[in-house]
Backbone as ProteinMPNN parsed JSONL, in Angstrom:
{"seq_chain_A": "XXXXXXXXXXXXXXXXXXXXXXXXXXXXXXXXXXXXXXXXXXXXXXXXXXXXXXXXXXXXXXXXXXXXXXXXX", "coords_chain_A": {"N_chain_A": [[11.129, 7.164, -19.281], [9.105, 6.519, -17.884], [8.142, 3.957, -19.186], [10.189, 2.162, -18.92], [9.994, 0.746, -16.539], [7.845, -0.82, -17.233], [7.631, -4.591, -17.189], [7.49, -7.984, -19.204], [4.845, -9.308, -18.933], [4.125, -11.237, -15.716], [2.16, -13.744, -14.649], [2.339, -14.476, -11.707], [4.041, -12.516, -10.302], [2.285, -10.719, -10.218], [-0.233, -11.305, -9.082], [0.96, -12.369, -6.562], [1.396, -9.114, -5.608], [-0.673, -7.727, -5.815], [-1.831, -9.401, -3.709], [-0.097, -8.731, -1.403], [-0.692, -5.485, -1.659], [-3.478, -5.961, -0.923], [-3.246, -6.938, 1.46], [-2.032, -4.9, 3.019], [-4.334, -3.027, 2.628], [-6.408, -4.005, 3.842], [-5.191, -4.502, 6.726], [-4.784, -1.661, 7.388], [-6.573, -0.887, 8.0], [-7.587, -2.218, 9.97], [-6.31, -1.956, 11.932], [-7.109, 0.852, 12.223], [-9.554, 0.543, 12.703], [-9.175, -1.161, 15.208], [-8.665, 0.887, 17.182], [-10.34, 2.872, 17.719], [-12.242, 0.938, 18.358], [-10.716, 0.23, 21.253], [-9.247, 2.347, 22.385], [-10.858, 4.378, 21.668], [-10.716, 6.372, 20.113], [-11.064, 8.442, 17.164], [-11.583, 8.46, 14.483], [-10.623, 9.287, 10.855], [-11.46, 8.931, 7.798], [-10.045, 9.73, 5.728], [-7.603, 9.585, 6.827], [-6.786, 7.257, 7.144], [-6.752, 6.411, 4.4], [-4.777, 8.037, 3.807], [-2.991, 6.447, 5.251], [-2.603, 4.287, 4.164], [-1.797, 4.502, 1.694], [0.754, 5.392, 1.685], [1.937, 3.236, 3.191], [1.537, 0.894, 1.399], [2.978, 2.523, -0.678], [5.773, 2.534, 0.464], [6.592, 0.027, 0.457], [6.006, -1.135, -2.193], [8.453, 0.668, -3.24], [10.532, -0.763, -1.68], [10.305, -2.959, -2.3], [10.505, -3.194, -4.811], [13.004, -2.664, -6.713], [13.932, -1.269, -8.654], [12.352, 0.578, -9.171], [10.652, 4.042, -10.02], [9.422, 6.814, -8.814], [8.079, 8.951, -7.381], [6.191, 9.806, -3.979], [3.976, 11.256, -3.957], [3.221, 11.26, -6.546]], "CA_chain_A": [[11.408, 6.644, -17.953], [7.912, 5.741, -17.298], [7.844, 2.589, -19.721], [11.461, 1.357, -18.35], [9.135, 0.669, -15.351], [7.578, -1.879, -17.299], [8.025, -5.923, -18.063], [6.515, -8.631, -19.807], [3.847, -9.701, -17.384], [4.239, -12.839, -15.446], [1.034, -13.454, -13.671], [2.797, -14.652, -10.202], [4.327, -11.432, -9.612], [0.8, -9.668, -10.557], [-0.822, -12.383, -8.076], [1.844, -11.494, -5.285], [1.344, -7.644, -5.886], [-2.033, -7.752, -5.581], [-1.771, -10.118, -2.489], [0.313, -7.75, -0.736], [-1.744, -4.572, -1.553], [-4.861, -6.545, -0.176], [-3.422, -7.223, 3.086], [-1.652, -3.592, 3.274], [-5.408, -2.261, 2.846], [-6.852, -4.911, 4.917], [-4.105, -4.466, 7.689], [-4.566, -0.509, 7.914], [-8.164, -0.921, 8.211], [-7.529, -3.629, 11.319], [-5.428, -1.342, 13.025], [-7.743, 2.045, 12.496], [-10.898, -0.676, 13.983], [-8.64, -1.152, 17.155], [-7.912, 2.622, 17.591], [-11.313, 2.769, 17.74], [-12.685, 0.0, 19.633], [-9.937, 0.292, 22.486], [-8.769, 3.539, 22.627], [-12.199, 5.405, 21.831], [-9.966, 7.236, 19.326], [-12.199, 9.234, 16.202], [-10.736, 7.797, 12.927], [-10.879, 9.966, 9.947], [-11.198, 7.97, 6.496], [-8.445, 10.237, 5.035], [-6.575, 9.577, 7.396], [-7.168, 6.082, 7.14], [-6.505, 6.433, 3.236], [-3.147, 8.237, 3.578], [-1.813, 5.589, 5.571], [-2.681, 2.93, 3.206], [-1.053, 4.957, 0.385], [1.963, 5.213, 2.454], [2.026, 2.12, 3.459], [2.209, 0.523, -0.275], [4.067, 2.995, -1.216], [6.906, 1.881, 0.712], [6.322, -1.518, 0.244], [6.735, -0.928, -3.342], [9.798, 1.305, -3.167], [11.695, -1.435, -1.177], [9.922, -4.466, -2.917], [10.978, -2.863, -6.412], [14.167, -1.577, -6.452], [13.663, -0.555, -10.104], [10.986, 1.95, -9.643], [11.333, 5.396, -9.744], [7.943, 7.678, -8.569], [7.998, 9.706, -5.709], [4.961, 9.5, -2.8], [3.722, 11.911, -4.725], [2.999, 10.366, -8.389]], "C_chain_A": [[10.209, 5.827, -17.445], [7.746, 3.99, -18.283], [8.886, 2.223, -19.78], [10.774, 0.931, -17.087], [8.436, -0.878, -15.4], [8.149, -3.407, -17.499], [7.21, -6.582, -18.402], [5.843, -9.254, -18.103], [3.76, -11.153, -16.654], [2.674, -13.143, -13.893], [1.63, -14.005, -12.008], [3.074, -13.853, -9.519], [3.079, -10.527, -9.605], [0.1, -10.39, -8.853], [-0.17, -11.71, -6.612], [1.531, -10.052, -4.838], [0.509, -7.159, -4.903], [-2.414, -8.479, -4.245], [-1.619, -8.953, -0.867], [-0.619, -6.106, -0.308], [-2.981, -4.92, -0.866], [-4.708, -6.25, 1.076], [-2.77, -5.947, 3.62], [-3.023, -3.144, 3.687], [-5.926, -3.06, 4.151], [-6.075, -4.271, 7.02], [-4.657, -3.121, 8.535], [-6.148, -0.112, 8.437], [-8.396, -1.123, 9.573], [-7.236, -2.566, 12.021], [-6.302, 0.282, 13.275], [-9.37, 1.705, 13.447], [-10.562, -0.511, 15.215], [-8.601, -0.022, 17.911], [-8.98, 2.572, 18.001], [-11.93, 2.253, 18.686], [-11.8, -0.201, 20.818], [-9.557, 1.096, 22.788], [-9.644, 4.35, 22.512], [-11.444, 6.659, 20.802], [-11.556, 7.329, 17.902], [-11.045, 8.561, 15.432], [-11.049, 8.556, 11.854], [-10.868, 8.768, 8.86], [-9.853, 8.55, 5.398], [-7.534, 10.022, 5.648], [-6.311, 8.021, 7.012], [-6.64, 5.432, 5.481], [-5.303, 6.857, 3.093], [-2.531, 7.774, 4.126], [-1.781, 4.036, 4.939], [-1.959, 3.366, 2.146], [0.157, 4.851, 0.644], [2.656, 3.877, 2.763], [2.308, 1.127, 1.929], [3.122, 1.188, -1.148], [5.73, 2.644, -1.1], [7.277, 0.549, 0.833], [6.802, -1.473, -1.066], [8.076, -0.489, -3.732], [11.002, 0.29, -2.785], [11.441, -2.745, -1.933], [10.739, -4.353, -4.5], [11.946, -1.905, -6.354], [14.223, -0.673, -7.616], [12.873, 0.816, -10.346], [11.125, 2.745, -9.065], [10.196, 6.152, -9.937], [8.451, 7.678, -7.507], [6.201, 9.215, -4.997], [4.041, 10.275, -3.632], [2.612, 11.732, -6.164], [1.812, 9.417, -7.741]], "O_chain_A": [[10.252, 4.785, -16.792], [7.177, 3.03, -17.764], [9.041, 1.704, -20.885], [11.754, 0.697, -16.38], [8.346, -1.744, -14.529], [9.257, -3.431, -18.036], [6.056, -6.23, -18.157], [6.177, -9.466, -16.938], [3.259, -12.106, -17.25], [2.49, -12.789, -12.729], [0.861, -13.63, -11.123], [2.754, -13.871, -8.33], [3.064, -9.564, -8.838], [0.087, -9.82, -7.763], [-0.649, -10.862, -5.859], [1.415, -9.861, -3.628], [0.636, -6.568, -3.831], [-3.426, -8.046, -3.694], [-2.337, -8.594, 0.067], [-1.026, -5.707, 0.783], [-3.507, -4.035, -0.192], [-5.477, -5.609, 1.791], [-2.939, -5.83, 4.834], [-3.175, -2.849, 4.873], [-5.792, -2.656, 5.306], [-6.591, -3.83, 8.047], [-4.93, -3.126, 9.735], [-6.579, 0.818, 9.119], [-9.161, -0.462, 10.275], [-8.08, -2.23, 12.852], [-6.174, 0.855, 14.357], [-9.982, 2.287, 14.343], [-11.194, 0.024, 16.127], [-8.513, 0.01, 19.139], [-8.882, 2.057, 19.114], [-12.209, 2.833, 19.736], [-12.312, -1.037, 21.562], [-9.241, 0.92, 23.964], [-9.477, 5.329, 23.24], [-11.795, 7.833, 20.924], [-12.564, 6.633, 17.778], [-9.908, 8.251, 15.785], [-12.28, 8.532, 11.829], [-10.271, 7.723, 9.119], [-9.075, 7.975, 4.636], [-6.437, 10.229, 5.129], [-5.241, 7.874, 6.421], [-6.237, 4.279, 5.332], [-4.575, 6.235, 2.318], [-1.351, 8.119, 4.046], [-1.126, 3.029, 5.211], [-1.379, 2.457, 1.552], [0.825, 4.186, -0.147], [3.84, 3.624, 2.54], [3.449, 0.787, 1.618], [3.824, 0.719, -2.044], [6.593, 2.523, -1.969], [8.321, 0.148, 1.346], [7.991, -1.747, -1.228], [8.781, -1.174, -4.472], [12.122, 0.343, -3.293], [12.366, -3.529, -2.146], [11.367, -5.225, -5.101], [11.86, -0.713, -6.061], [14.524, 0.518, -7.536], [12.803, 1.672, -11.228], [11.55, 2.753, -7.91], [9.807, 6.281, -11.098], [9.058, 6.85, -6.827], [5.347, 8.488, -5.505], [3.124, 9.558, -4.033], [1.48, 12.126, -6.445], [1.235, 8.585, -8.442]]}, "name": "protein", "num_of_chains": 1, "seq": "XXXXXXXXXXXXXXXXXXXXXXXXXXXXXXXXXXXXXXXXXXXXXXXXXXXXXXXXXXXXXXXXXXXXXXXXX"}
């Protein structure tokens, strides 16, 4: 099951991927800054880390209909 997952590699979709993931991390970063600087909110880095995991995770899930891993994996 795990190497039905794969295909031959086309670097555009790698490029894209990788695009996406950037600005996911990027993004969750932005938004834990603001908490921060406007709200006086405490920011944990795990916390900060399990909503970036989350966050690609379901990005992936809906981006790739093919793929089959739980949150989990």
């Amino acid at each position: 099951m795990h190497f039905k997952m794969f295909k031959p590699i086309d670097f555009k979709d790698v490029i894209a991927r990788c695009c996406g993931i950037w600005v996911d991390i990027i993004g969750e970063i932005w938004n834990h800054r603001n908490m921060m600087v406007f709200k006086n909110e405490y920011v944990d880095l795990i916390e900060v880390f399990t909503a970036v995991k989350r966050k690609i995770w379901s990005w992936i899930t809906v981006k790739e209909r093919l793929t089959d891993f739980s949150y989990s994996d």
